[in-house]
Each structure stands twice: as structure tokens, then as C-alpha cells.
C-alpha positions as CSV (number, residue, x, y, z in Angstrom):
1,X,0.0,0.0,0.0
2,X,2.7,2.6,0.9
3,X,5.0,1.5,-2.4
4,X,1.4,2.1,-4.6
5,X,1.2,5.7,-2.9
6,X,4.9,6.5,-3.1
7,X,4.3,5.6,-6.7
8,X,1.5,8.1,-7.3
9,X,3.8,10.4,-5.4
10,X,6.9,10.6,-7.9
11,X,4.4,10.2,-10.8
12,X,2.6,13.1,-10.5
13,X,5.6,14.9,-9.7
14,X,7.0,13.8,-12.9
15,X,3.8,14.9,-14.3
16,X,3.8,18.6,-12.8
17,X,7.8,19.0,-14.0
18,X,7.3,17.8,-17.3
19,X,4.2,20.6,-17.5
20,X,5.6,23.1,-16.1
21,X,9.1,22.9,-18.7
22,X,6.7,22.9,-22.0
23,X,4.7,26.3,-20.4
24,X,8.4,27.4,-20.4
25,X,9.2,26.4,-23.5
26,X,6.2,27.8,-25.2
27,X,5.1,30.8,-23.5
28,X,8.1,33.1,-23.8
29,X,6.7,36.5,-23.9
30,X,4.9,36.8,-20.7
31,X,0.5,36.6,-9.2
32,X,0.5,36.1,-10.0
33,X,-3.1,36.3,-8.9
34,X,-3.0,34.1,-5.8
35,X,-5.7,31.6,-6.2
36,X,-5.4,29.7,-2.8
37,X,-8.9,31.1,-1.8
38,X,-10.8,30.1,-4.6
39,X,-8.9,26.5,-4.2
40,X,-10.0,26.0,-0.9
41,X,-13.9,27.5,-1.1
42,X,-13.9,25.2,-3.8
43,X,-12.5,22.2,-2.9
44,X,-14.2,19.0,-1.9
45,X,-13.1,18.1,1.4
46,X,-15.2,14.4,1.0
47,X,-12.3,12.6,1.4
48,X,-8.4,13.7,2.3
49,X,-6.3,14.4,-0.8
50,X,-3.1,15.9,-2.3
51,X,-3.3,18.4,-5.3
52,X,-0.2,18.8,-7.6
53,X,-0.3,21.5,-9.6
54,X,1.3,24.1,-12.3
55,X,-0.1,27.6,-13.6
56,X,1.0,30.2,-15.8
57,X,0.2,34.2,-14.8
58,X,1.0,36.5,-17.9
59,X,1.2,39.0,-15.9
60,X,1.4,40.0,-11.4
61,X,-1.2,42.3,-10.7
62,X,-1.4,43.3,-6.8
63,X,-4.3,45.4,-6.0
64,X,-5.0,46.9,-9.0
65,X,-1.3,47.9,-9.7
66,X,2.1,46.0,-11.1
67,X,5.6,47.0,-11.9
68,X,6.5,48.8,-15.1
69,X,8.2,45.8,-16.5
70,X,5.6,42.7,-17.4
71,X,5.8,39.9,-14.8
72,X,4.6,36.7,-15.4
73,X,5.2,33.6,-13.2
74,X,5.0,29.8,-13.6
75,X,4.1,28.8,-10.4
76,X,4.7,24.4,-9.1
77,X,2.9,24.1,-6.1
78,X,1.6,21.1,-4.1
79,X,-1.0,20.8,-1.8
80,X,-2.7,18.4,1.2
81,X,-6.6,18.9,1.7
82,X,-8.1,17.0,4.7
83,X,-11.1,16.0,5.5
84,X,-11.7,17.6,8.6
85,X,-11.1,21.1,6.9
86,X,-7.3,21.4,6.9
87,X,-5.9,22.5,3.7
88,X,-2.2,23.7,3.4
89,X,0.0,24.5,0.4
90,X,3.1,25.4,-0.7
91,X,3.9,27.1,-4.1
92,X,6.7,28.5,-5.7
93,X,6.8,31.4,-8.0
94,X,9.2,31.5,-10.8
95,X,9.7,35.0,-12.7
96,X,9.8,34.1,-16.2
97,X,10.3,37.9,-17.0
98,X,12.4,38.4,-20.6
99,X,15.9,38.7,-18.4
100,X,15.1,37.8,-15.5
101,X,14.5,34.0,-14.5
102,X,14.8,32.7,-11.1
103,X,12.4,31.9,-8.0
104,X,11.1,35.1,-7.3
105,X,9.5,33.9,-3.9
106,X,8.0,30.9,-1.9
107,X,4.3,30.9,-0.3
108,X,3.1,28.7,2.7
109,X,-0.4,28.2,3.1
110,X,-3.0,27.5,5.8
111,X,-6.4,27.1,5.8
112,X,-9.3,25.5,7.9
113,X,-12.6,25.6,6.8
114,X,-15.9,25.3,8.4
115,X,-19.3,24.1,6.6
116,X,-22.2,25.2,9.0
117,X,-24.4,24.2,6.1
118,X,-24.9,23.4,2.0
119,X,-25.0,27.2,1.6
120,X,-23.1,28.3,4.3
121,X,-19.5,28.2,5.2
122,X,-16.1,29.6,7.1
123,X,-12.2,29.6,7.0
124,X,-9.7,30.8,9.1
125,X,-6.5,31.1,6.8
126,X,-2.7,32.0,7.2
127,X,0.4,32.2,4.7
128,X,4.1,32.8,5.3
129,X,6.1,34.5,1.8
130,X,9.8,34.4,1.5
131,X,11.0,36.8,-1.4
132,X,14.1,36.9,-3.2
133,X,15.9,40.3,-2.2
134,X,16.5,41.0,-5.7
135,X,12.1,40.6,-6.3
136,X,10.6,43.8,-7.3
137,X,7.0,42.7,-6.8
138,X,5.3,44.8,-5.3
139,X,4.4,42.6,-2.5
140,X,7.8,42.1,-1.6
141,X,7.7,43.8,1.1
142,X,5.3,41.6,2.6
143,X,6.1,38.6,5.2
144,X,2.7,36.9,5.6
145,X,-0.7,37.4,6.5
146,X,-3.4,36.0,8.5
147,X,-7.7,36.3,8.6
148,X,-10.9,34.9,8.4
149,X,-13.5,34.4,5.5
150,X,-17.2,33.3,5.0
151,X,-19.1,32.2,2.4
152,X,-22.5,32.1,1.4
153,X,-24.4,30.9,-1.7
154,X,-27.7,32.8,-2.2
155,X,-28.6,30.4,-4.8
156,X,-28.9,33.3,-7.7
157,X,-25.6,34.8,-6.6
158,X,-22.6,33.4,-4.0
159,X,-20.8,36.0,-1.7
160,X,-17.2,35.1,-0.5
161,X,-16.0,37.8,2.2
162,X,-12.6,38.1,3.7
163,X,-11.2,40.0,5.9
164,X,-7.2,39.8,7.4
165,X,-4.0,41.6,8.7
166,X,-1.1,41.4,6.6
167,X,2.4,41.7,7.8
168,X,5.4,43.9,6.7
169,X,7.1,46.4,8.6
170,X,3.7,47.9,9.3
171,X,0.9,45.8,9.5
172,X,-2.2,46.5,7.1
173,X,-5.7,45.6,7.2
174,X,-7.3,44.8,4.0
175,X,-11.1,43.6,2.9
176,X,-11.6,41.1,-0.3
177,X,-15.1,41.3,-1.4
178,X,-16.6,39.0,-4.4
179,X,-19.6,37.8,-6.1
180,X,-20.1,34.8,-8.4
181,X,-22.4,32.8,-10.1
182,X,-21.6,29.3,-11.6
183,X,-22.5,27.5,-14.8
184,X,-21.8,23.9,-15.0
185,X,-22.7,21.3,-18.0
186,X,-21.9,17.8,-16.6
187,X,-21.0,15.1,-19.2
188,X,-21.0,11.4,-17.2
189,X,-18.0,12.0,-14.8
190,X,-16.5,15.2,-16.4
191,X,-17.4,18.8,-16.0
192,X,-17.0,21.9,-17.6
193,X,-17.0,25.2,-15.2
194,X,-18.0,29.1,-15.8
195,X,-17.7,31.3,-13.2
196,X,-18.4,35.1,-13.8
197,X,-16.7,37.0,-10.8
198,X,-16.7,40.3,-9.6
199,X,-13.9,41.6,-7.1
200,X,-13.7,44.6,-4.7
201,X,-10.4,45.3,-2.9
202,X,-9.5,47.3,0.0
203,X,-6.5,48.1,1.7
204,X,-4.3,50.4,3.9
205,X,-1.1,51.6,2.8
206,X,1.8,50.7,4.4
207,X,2.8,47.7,2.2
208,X,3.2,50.1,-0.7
209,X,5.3,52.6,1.4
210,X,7.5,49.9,2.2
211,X,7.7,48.6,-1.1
212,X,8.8,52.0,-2.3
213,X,11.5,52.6,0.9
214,X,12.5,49.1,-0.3
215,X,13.6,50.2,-3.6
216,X,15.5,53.1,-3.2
217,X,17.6,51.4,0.2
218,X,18.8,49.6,-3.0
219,X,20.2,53.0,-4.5
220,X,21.4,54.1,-0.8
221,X,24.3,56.9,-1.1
222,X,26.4,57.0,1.7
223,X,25.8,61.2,3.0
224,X,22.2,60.7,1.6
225,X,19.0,59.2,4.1
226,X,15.7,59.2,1.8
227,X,12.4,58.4,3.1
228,X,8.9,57.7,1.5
229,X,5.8,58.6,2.8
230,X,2.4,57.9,2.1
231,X,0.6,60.7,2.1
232,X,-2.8,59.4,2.6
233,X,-2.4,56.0,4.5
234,X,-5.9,55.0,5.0
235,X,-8.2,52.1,4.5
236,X,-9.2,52.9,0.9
237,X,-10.6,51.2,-2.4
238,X,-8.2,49.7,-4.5
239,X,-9.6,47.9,-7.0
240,X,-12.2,46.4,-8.9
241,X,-11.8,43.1,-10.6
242,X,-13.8,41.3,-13.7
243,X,-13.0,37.4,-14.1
244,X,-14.4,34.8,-16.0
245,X,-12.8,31.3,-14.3
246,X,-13.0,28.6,-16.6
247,X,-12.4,24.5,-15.7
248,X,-12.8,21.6,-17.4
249,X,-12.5,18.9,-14.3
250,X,-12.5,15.0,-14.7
251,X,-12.2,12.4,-11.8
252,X,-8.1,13.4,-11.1
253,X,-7.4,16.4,-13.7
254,X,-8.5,19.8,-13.9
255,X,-7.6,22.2,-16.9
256,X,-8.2,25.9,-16.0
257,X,-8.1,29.4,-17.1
258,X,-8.7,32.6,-15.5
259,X,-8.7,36.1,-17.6
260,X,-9.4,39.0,-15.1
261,X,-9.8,42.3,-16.1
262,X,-8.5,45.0,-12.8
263,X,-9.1,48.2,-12.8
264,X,-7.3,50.4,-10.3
265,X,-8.9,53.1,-8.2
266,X,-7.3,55.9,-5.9
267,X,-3.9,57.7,-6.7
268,X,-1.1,56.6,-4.0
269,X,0.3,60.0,-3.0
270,X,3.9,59.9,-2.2
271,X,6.4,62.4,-0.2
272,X,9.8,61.7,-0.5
273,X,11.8,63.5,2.5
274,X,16.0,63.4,1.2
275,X,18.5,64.6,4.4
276,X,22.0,65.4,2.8
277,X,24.9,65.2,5.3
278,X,27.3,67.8,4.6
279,X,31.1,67.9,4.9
280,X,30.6,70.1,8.1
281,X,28.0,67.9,9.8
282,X,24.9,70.1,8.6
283,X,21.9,68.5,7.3
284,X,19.9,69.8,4.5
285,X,15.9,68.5,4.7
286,X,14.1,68.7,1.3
287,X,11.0,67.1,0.4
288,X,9.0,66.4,-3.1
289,X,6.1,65.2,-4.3
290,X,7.3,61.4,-5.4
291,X,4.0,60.4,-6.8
292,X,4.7,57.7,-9.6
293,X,4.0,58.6,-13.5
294,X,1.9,55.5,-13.0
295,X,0.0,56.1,-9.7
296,X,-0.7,59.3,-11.8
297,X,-2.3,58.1,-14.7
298,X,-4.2,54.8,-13.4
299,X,-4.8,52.2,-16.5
300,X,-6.5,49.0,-16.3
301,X,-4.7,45.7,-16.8
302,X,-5.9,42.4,-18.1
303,X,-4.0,39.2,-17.6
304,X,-4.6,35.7,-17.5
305,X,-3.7,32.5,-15.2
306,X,-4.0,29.2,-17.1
307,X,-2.8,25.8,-15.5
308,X,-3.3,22.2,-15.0
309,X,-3.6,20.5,-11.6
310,X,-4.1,16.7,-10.7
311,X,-4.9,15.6,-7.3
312,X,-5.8,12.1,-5.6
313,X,-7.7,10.6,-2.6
314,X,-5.8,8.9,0.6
């Protein structure tokens, strides 16, 4: 019995390799949306089982914003669900960016989920990151996070609702709200999935600011201390989010794609404060307006996650 699961072990991580090197190999020109919470409000926690899996983002997209140069990530990742409600993951997020190609960072996941009922249900969840120093997501600056979500299906429409505190220097609170309705056609044991979705973010600030200190501790001069402020760091709307999830799910496989549509709301105001140590030991304060070009003029971004993932029972 353990030789037949150690078996099933090494094949599906054959499998999940062998996927993950022809995405590579044919998808050379372009957060990754994390889709941990959808995994595990959708997962079937009937019986215990392990979930190998490998996606392709086209582009990282955090809160309605991403870096100037295109980001997209192939991201292995292997997962335990239990039947009791347990889930946990961890995933890896390789930057397959035109000249840049390495492990941009590592995310472990927790989850345990309540069903109080067949429309009603709860999760507490938790997840460590470890970056790369050289990352310039911008999430980098985050370590982890931790919070609570319910769900409830209305029957015309479904409302997922989560709420946590995530962790940098500074911790921030931020609110995830979504509505979705599903379409299913089920062919013997196979089914094909539709899900239109629509995303509200909130969030304070301080991840950005640290993001942004983050990047120019890189540039550091030795007689030069620069600081970045936010100017408004309040709980405030960050973005709306259109997506139309896609699967195509047979007894151990499920094919899926994800094309989201963000739009970002709310200019990040920034205030750069630069004190030059002179020769003589006096200090000269200025400080400037460091709003981005980009914060300034907001545009919407549409990207895509597409993956495979293959998962059997205990």
C-alpha cells in the first residue's frame, strides 16, 4: 500500500515538471493572482487528498497595480486537503520575465474551513512569503498574513467575504469582497465550469510605502537618508476586478483558465523627504512630491492564469 502511494507520489511529480518545462518552453513573452482562496472555497473536502499543480500568470497584478516591466510567473505548487477542513500549500513562483529568470519567492499556506451548512461556510487562513531580495514585486515587502472568510451561496448569486492583517514592517488591514455565479454542464463524470466574478479590494497603505523605501535602500548613497511617505495611508478602495474562471475537471485532472480584467482606483500620494549630510556635519531636509508617473495616470490591466492541476484521494 505505501509502495502504490509513493508511486502516485513521484508520478505526478513527474507529471507537474514535465508541465511546467513545455509552459516554459512555449510561453516566452509573458500573481501572479493568488488563487489559494478560490482552491479551498472550492474544494471537496469528502475525502483527504493531495493536489499537484502548475499555472502560468501573464502577468502580477497586486491590488489593481504591477511593476512597469511585465511579470509573469510559472508557479509548481503542491497541496494536502483534509477531510476535517485542513488545507495547506506550498507554491513557488518562478519569474519568467524576458531577463530575468529565477524563483522570485516561496508561499506557505493554511487554511481551515468550516461548513455550518450546503449554503453556508467559514475559513480561518494564514500564509508565510519568503522573497528573493532581488524581487521587485510589489508585494515584496510583505512577510505573511493571517484572517478569516465566509461564504455564502444565495442560490442566484454566492458572496465570498474576507477580511485579514497582513504583515510587513507595518501591519495593514485589507477587505476582499466578491460575487459569483456558476454554470456547469456535466457530461457522465466530467465537467465543464464558468464562473463570472466580480472583485472589490480594500486596503491600507503601508505595504506600498515599504515597497517603495524598499527600492531606493537599494540605491542608498552614503551622505544621503531618503524616506517615502504615504501621504494618505488610510483604509481605501483599491480595485475592482472582472473574471471569467473557466475548468474543465475529470475524476483526477482539472484544466483551468482565469482572464481578469482589474481596474485600479485611488492615486497613492507619495512624499519623498532626502536629508544630505554635509562635509561640516549640517543636514539639509528637502522634500517632493514622489507620486509615480503610474499612480498618476491609473490604466486598467488584463492578464490571464491558465494551469493544470491533478490531485488524488488517501
Amino acid at each position: 500500500m505505501q509502495s502504490t502511494i509513493t508511486q502516485k507520489l513521484l508520478k505526478s511529480l513527474l507529471l507537474i515538471v514535465f508541465f511546467s518545462y513545455n509552459v516554459t518552453g512555449q510561453l516566452k513573452k509573458e500573481v501572479v493572482k493568488d488563487t489559494i482562496k478560490k482552491e479551498v472555497k472550492d474544494s471537496v473536502t469528502e475525502k483527504s487528498y493531495f493536489k499537484f499543480s502548475s499555472s502560468y500568470l501573464t502577468n502580477y497584478v497586486y491590488n489593481g497595480r504591477k511593476d512597469t516591466i511585465t511579470t509573469p510567473y510559472i508557479t509548481p505548487s503542491i497541496g494536502y486537503f483534509n477531510k476535517s477542513g485542513f488545507n495547506t500549500s506550498f507554491s513557488g513562483y518562478y519569474l519568467n520575465a524576458a531577463h530575468e529568470h529565477r524563483f522570485d519567492f516561496f508561499s506557505f499556506d493554511m487554511n481551515y474551513k468550516h461548513t455550518f451548512n450546503d449554503n453556508f461556510s467559514g475559513s480561518l487562513v494564514a500564509s508565510r512569503t519568503f522573497y528573493n531580495k532581488s524581487s521587485n514585486s510589489l508585494s515584496s515587502n510583505i512577510k505573511g498574513d493571517f484572517g478569516a472568510n465566509v461564504d455564502y451561496d444565495f442560490g442566484f448569486i454566492e458572496l465570498f467575504v474576507e477580511s485579514s492583517a497582513v504583515f510587513s514592517q507595518k501591519t495593514d488591514f485589507d477587505l476582499y469582497l466578491e460575487l459569483e455565479h456558476e454554470f456547469s454542464v456535466i457530461n457522465g463524470d466530467d465537467e465543464f465550469k464558468i464562473t463570472p466574478t466580480f472583485d472589490i479590494n480594500f486596503s491600507t497603505l503601508n505595504y506600498y510605502e515599504g515597497y517603495l523605501n524598499k527600492k531606493i535602500g537599494r540605491k542608498k548613497l552614503t551622505n544621503v537618508d531618503a524616506v517615502v511617505y504615504v501621504d494618505n495611508n488610510n483604509f481605501t478602495l483599491m480595485n475592482y476586478e472582472f473574471s471569467l474562471p473557466m475548468s474543465y475537471e475529470t475524476n483526477q485532472f482539472v484544466f483551468f483558465v482565469m482572464p481578469t480584467y482589474a481596474i485600479p482606483k485611488n492615486t497613492i500620494y507619495t512624499t519623498t523627504v532626502t536629508t544630505t549630510t554635509l562635509n561640516n556635519g549640517v543636514h539639509q531636509v528637502v522634500s517632493k512630491n514622489s507620486t509615480s508617473s503610474i499612480e498618476r495616470d491609473l490604466k486598467q490591466s488584463f492578464f490571464v492564469e491558465f494551469g493544470v492541476f491533478y490531485k488524488f484521494d488517501l
